[in-house]
C-alpha positions as CSV (number, residue, x, y, z in Angstrom):
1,X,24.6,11.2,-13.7
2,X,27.4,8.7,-14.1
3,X,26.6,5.2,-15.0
4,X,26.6,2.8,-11.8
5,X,27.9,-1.1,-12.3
6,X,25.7,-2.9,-10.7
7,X,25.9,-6.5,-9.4
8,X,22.9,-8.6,-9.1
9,X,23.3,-11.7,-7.1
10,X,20.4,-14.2,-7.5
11,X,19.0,-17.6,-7.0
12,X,15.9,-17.2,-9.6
13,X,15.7,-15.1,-12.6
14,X,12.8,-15.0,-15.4
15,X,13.1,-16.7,-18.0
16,X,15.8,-18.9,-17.1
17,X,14.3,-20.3,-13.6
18,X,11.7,-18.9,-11.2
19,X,9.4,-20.0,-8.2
20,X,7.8,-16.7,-7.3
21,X,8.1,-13.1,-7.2
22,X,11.7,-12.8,-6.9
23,X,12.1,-14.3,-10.1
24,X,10.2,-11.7,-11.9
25,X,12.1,-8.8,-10.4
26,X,15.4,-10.4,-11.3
27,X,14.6,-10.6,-14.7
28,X,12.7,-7.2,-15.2
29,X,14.9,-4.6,-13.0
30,X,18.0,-5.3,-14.3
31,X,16.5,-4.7,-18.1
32,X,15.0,-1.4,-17.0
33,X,18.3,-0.5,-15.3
34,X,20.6,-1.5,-18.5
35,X,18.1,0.5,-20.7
36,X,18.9,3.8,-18.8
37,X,22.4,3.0,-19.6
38,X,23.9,1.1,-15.9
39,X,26.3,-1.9,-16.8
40,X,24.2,-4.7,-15.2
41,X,25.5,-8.4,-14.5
42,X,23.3,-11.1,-13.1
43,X,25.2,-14.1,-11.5
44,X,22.9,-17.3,-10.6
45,X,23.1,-20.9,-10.8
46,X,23.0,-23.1,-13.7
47,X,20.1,-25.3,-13.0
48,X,19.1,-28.2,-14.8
49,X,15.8,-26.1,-15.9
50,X,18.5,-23.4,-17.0
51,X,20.5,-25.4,-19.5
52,X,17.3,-25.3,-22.0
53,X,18.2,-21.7,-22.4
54,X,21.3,-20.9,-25.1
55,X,24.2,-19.5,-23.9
56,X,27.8,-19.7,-24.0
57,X,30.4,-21.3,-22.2
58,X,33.8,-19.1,-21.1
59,X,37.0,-20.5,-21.0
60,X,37.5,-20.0,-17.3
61,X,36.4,-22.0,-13.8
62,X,35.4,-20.7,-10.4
63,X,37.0,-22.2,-7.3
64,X,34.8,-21.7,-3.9
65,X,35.9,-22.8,-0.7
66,X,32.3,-25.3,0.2
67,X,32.8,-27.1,3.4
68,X,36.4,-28.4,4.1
69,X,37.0,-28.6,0.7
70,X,37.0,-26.6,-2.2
71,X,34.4,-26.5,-5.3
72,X,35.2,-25.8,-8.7
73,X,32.7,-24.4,-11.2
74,X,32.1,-23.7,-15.0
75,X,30.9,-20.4,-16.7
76,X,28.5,-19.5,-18.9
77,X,27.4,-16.6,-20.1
78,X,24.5,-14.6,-22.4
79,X,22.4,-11.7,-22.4
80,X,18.6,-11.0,-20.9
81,X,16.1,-10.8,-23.6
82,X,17.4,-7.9,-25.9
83,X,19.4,-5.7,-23.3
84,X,23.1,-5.0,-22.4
85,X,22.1,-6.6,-19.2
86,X,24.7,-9.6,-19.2
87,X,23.9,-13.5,-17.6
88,X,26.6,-15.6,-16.1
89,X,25.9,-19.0,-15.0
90,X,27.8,-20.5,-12.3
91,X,27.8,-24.2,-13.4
92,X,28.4,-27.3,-10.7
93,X,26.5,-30.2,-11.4
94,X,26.4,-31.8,-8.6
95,X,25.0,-29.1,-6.7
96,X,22.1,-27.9,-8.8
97,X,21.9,-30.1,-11.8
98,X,18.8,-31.4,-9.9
99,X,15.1,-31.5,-10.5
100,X,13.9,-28.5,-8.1
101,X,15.8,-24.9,-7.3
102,X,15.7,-25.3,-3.1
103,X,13.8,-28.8,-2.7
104,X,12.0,-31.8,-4.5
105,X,8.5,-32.3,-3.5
106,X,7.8,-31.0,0.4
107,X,11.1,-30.8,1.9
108,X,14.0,-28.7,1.1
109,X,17.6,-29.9,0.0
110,X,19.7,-31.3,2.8
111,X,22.6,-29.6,1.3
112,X,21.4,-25.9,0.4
113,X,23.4,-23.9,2.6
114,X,26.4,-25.4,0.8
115,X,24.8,-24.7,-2.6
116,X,24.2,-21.0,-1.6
117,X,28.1,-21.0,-0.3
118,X,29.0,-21.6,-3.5
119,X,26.7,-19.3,-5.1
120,X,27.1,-15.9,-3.1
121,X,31.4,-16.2,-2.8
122,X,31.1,-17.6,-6.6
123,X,29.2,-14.4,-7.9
124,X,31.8,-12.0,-6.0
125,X,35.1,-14.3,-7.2
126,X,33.4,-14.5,-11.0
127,X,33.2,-10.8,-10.6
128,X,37.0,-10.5,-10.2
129,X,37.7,-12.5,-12.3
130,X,36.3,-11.0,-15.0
131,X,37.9,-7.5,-13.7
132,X,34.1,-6.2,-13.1
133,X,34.3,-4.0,-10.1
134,X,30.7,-3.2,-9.2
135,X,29.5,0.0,-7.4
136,X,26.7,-2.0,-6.0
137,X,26.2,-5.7,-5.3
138,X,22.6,-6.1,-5.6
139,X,21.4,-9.6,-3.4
140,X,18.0,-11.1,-2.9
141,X,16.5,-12.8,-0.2
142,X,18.1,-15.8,2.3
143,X,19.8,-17.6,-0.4
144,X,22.3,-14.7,-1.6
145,X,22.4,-12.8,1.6
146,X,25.9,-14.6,2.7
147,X,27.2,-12.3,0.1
148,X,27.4,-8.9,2.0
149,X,29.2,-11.1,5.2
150,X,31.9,-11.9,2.6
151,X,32.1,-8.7,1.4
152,X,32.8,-7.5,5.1
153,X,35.4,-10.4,5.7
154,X,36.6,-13.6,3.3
155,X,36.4,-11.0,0.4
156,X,36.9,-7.5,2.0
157,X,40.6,-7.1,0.4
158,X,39.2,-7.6,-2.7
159,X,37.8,-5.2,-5.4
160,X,34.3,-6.5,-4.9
161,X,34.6,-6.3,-1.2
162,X,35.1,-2.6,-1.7
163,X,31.4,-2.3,-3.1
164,X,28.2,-1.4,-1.2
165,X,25.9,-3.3,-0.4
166,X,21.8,-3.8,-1.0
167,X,19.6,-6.8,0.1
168,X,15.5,-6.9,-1.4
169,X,13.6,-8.8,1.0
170,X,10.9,-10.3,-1.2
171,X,9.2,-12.4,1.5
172,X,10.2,-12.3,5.0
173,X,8.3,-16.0,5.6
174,X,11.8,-17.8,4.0
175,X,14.9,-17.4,6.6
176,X,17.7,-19.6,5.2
177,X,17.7,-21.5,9.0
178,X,20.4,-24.1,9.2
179,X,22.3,-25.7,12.2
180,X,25.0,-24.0,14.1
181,X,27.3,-26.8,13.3
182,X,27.1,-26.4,9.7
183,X,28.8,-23.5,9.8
184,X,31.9,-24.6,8.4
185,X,29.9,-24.9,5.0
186,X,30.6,-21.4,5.0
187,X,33.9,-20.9,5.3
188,X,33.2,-18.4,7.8
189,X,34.6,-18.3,11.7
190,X,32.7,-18.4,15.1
191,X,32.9,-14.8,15.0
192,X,30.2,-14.0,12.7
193,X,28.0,-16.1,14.9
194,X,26.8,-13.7,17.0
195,X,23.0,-12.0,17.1
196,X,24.0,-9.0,15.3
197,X,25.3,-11.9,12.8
198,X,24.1,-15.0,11.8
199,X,23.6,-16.3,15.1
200,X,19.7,-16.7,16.1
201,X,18.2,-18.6,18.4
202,X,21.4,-20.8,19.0
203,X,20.9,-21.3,14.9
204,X,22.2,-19.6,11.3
205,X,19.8,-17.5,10.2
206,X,20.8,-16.2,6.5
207,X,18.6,-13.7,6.4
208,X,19.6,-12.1,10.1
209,X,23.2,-12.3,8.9
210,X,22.5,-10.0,5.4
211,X,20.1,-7.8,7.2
212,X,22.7,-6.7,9.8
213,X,25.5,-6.7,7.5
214,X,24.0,-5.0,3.6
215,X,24.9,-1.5,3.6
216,X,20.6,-0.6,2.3
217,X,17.6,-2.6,3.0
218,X,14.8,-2.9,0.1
219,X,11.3,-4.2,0.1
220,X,8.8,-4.7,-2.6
221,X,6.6,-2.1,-0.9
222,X,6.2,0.5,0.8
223,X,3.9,-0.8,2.8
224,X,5.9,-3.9,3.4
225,X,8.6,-2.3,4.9
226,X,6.7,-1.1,7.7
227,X,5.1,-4.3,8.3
228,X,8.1,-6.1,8.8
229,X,9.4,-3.7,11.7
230,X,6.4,-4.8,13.4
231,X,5.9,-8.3,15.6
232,X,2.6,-9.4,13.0
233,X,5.0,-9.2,10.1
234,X,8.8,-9.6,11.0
235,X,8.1,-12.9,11.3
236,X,11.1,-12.7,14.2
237,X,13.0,-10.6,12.8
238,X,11.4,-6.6,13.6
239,X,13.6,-6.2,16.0
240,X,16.7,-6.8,14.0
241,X,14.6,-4.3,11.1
242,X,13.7,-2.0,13.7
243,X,17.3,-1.3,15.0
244,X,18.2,-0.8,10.8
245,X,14.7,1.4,10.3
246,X,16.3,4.1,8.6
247,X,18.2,1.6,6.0
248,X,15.1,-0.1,5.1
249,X,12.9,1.6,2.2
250,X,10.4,0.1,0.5
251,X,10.1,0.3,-3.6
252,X,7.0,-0.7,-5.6
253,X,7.7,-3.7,-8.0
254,X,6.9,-3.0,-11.4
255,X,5.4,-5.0,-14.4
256,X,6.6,-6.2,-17.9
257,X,4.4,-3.8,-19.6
258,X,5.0,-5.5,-22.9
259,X,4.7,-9.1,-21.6
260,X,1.7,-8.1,-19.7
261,X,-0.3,-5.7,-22.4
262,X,-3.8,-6.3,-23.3
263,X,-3.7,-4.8,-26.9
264,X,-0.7,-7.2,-28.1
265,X,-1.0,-10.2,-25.9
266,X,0.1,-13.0,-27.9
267,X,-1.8,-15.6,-25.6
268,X,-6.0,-13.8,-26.0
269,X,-8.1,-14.3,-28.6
270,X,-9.2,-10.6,-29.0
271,X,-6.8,-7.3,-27.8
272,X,-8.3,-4.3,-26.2
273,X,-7.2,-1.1,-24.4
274,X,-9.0,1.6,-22.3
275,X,-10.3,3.4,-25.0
276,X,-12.4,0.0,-26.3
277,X,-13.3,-2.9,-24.4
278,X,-14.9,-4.9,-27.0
279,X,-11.9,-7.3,-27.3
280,X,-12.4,-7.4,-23.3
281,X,-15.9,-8.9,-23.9
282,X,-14.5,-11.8,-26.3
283,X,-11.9,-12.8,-24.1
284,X,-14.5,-13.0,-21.7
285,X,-16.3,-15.5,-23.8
286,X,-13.7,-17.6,-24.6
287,X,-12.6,-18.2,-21.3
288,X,-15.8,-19.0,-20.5
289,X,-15.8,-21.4,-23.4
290,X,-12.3,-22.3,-22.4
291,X,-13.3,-23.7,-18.6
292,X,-16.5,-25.0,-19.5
293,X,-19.2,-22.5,-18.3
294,X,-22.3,-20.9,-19.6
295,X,-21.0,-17.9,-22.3
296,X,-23.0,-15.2,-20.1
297,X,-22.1,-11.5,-20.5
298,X,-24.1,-10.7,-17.8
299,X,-22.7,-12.8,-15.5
300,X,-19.6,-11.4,-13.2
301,X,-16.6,-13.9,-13.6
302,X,-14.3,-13.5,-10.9
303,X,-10.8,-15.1,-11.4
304,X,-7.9,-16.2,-9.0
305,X,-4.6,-17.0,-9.6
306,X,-2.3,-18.4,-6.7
307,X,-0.6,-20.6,-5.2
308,X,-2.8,-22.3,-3.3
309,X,-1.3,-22.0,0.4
310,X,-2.0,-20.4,3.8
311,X,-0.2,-16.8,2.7
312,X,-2.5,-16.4,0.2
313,X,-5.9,-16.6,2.2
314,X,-7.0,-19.8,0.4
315,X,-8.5,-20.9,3.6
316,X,-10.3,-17.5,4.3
317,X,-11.4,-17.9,0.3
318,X,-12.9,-21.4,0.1
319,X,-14.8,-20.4,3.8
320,X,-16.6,-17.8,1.5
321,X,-17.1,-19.8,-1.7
322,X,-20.2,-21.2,0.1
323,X,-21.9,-17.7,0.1
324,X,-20.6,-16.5,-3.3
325,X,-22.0,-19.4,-5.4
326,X,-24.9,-19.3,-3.5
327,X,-25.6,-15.9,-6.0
328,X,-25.5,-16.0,-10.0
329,X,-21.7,-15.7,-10.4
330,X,-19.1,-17.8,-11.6
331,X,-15.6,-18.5,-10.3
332,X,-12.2,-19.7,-12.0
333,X,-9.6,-20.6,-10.3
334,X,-5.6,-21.6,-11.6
335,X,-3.1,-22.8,-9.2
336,X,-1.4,-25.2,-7.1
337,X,-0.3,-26.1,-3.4
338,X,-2.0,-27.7,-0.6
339,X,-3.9,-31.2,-1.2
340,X,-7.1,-29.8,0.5
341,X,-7.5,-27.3,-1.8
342,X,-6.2,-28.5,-4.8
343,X,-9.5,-31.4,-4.2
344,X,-11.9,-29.1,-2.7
345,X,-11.8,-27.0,-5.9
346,X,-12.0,-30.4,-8.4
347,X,-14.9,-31.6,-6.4
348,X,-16.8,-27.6,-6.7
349,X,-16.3,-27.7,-10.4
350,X,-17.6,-31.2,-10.9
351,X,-21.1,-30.3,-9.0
352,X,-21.9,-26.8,-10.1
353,X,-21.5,-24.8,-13.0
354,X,-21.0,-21.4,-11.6
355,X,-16.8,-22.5,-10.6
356,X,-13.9,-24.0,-12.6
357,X,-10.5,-24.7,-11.6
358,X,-7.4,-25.4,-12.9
359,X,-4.8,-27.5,-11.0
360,X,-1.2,-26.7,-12.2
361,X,0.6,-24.4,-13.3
362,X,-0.6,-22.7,-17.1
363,X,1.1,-19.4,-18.5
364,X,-1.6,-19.1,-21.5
365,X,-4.1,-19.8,-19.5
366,X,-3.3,-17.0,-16.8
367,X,-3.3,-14.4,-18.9
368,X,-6.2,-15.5,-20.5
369,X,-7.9,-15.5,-17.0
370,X,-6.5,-12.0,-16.2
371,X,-8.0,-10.7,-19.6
372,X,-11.4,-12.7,-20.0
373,X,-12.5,-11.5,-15.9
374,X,-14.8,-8.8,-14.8
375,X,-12.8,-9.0,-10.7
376,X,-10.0,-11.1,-9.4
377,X,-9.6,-11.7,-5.8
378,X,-6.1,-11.7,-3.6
379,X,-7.1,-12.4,0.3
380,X,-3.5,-12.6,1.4
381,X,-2.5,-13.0,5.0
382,X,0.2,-10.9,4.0
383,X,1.8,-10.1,0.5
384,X,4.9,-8.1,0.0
385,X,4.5,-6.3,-3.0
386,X,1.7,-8.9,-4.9
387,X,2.2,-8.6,-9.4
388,X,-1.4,-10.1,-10.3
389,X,-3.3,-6.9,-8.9
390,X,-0.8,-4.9,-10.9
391,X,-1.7,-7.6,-14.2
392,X,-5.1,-7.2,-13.1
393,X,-6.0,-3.3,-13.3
394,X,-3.7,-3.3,-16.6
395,X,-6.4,-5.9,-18.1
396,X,-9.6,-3.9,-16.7
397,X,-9.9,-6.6,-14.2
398,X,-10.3,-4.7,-11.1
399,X,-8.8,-6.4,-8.5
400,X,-10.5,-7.3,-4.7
401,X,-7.9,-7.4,-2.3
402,X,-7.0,-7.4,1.3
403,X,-5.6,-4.2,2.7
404,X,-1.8,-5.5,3.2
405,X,1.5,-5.0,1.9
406,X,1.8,-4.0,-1.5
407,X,-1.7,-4.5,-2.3
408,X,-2.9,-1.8,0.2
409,X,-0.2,0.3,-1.6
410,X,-1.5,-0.6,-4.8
411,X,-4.9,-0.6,-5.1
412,X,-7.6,2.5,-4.4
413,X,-10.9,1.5,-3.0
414,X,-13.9,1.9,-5.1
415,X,-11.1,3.6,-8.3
416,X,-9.1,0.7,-9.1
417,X,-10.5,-1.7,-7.7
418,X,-11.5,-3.1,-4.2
419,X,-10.1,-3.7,-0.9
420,X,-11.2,-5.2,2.7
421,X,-9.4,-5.7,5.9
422,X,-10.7,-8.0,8.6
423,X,-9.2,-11.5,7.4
424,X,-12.4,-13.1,7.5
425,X,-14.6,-15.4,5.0
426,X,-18.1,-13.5,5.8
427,X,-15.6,-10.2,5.1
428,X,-14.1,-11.3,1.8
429,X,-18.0,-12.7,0.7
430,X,-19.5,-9.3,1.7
431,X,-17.0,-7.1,-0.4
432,X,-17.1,-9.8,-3.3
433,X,-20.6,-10.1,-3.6
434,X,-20.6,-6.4,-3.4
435,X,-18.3,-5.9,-5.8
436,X,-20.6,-7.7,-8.2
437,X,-23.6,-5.9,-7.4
438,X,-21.7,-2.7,-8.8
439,X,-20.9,-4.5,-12.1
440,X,-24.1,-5.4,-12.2
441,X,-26.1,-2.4,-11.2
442,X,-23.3,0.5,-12.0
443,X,-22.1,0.0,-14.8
444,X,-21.2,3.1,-16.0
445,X,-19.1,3.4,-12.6
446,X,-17.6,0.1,-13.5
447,X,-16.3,0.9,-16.7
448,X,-14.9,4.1,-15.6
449,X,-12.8,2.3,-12.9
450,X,-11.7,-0.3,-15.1
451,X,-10.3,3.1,-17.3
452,X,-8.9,4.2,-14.7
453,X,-7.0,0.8,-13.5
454,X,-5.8,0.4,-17.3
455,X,-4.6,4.3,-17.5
456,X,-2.0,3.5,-14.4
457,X,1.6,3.7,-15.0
458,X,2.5,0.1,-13.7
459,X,5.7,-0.7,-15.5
460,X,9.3,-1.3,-14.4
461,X,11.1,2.8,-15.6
462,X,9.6,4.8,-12.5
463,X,10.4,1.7,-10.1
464,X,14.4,1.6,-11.9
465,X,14.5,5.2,-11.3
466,X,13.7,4.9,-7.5
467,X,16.5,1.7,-7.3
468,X,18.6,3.9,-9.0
469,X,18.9,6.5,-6.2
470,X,18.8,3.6,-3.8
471,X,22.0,2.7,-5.0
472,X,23.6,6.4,-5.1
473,X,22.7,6.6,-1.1
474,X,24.1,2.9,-0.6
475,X,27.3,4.1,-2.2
476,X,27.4,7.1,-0.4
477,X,26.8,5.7,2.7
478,X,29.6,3.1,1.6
479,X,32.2,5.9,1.3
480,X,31.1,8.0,4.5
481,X,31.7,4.5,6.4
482,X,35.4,4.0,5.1
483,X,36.2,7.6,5.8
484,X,38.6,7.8,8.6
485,X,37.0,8.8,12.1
């Protein structure tokens, strides 16, 4: 098959700046992608958490019409990790030489849809410049989906204008809503303001605007992408997704399977794999050690990792701590989010010793948590693909989740793990206390699910595969649309 040249247009990217999910995806397909031989660029902005990163600066400047004016930009460039896959940096320091990537603290920059202006017509002009004409232009949720209108108009004479088209909705919960009269921002007329545009409820919607005009819709999941057609999880958009149904198809994330691999972790005390689970056991007692609980094989320890917000069920999971420290377990927990939370879980591990938590954020310590639990639990309102189930079964951890998005698609009940469905805290208690009661009392079954979590093929190559003849049907689609009627 002939190598594709791909364009990836992001806001986040691992290693260089991330805030969730997205992030890991940027920074994992496009390696998978490069190392079956595609010529991958990833265009995103320099942040002031970027510059930590080496890289180099070309001798050339970007100039995006912003507002009523015009912005000009440096370059930089270097690679992702050890791959082909090439990293440009649009650098403009007064728009995101800042502390945060879309806000500081609880509310969001005033000025993002002119940051994201410059971003998604930047990428496209950088990508003339530099004579790369892409097959695909590859964007990611609200803040790159202005991209595919320029392609359609401001840019459409141009080489990158000629390419098709993909947007990945990662989470359909984050819009890009800005008012109508910033418009002008864009550089864009009245006549993409329409509801089959950017135009919704009388507002910009960024994420209307690249759903109607990306040549293929992706989600995380399977799963996910029926969800979103639907009124419960469109979040007001299913009927713009409905009327695109057969352009949306949903694709499993994938997992670093080398950062994320038990037997060479460099953050756990002891490695293990499928075949022996003794390092499994130490890990387990050193977190123990670690968090300050009793060092108890017996004992289940049941881990979470998450931000700690409505999405994630946090609510529907502190209503059922009451029950499940009520019985000999014990609990760790690592994340951050709402204040409620974040104190409820300091004041529970400062009166019992069956529950630790962790406020903040602690790479070492996650994958330590990941390794050194017996079940880890995901209650998610709704979650479009999820990666920690996926981190989870790799580490023998079998996961208890709730039966949505990506973790429905992810996760066999009672083989890799555990699953519920009624959003309820008596619900979630029931199915963790009963998944304890078969650690404790089935052992044998136990261990042979945890096998069969680890044996799973989680990594990114079959997902790159699948993207891969995303794009083909994007280009093809592409072509049969400029054919002459």
């Amino acid at each position: 098959m002939p190598r594709l040249r791909l364009l990836f247009v992001v806001s986040e990217c691992v290693p260089f700046a991330k805030t969730g999910g997205l992030a890991d995806v940027a920074g994992a397909l496009p390696i998978a992608l490069a190392n079956r031989g595609h010529d991958v660029r990833i265009v995103l902005p320099r942040y002031r958490v970027t510059k930590k990163h080496p890289a180099k600066q070309l001798p050339m400047s970007i100039g995006v019409p912003v507002g009523r004016g015009e912005a000009w930009g440096g370059v930089w460039e270097t690679r992702l990790g050890d791959s082909a896959a090439r990293v440009y940096f649009l650098d403009h320091e007064e728009l995101f030489d800042r502390p945060g990537i879309y806000n500081e603290g609880s509310g969001d920059y005033a000025d993002n849809l002119a940051r994201f202006t410059f971003l998604s017509r930047g990428a496209l002009r950088l990508s003339n410049a530099l004579g790369f004409k892409p097959d695909v232009v590859h964007v990611h949720d609200w803040p790159t989906c202005l991209a595919p209108i320029y392609m359609k108009t401001l840019e459409a004479g141009t080489p990158v204008g000629a390419a098709a088209s993909v947007l990945s909705i990662h989470n359909m919960g984050y819009q890009g809503w800005f008012d109508k009269d910033e418009l002008y921002q864009t550089g864009l007329g009245w006549e993409v303001f329409h509801p089959r545009g950017l135009e919704s409820f009388d507002r910009i919607n960024l994420l209307k605007g690249g759903i109607y005009s990306s040549t293929l819709l992706s989600t995380v999941s399977p799963r996910y992408s029926r969800e979103i057609q639907t009124a419960e999880g469109g979040h007001g958009l299913d009927g713009a997704l409905r009327e695109r149904g057969d352009s949306v198809i949903g694709i499993l994330n994938g997992i670093d399977d080398e950062e994320w691999n038990p037997a060479t972790d460099r953050h756990l005390p002891a490695h293990f794999d499928e075949r022996d689970l003794r390092g499994k056991a130490f890990c387990k007692a050193e977190l123990q050690r670690e968090m300050g609980l009793p060092i108890r094989p017996d004992v289940p320890l049941i881990g979470l990792i998450s931000r700690l917000v409505e999405q994630k069920g946090i609510d529907i999971f502190a209503g059922a701590l009451g029950r499940v420290l009520a019985e000999d377990v014990q609990v760790v927990v690592l994340g951050s989010g709402e204040g409620w939370a974040e104190s409820l879980f300091k004041r529970l591990s400062a009166q019992t010793d069956r529950f630790r938590a962790s406020i903040g954020l602690n790479e070492g310590l996650a994958h330590r948590i990941e390794a050194g639990s017996d079940l880890f639990v995901m209650p998610s309102r709704y979650e479009p693909c999820g990666l920690n189930q996926l981190y989870s079964q790799r580490y023998g951890t079998l996961p208890i989740v709730r039966a949505v998005g990506g973790l429905d698609d992810t996760v066999e009940h009672m083989v890799t793990g555990f699953k519920f469905h009624a959003l309820e805290a008596d619900v979630l208690a029931d199915m963790i206390l009963s998944a304890a009661h078969v650690y404790r009392t089935q052992p044998e079954h136990f261990h042979a699910m945890q096998r069969s979590a680890m044996r799973k093929d989680l990594g990114w190559d079959h997902a790159s595969r699948q993207y891969e003849a995303l794009y083909r049907l994007a280009i093809s689609r592409q072509v049969t649309a400029r054919l002459p009627g």
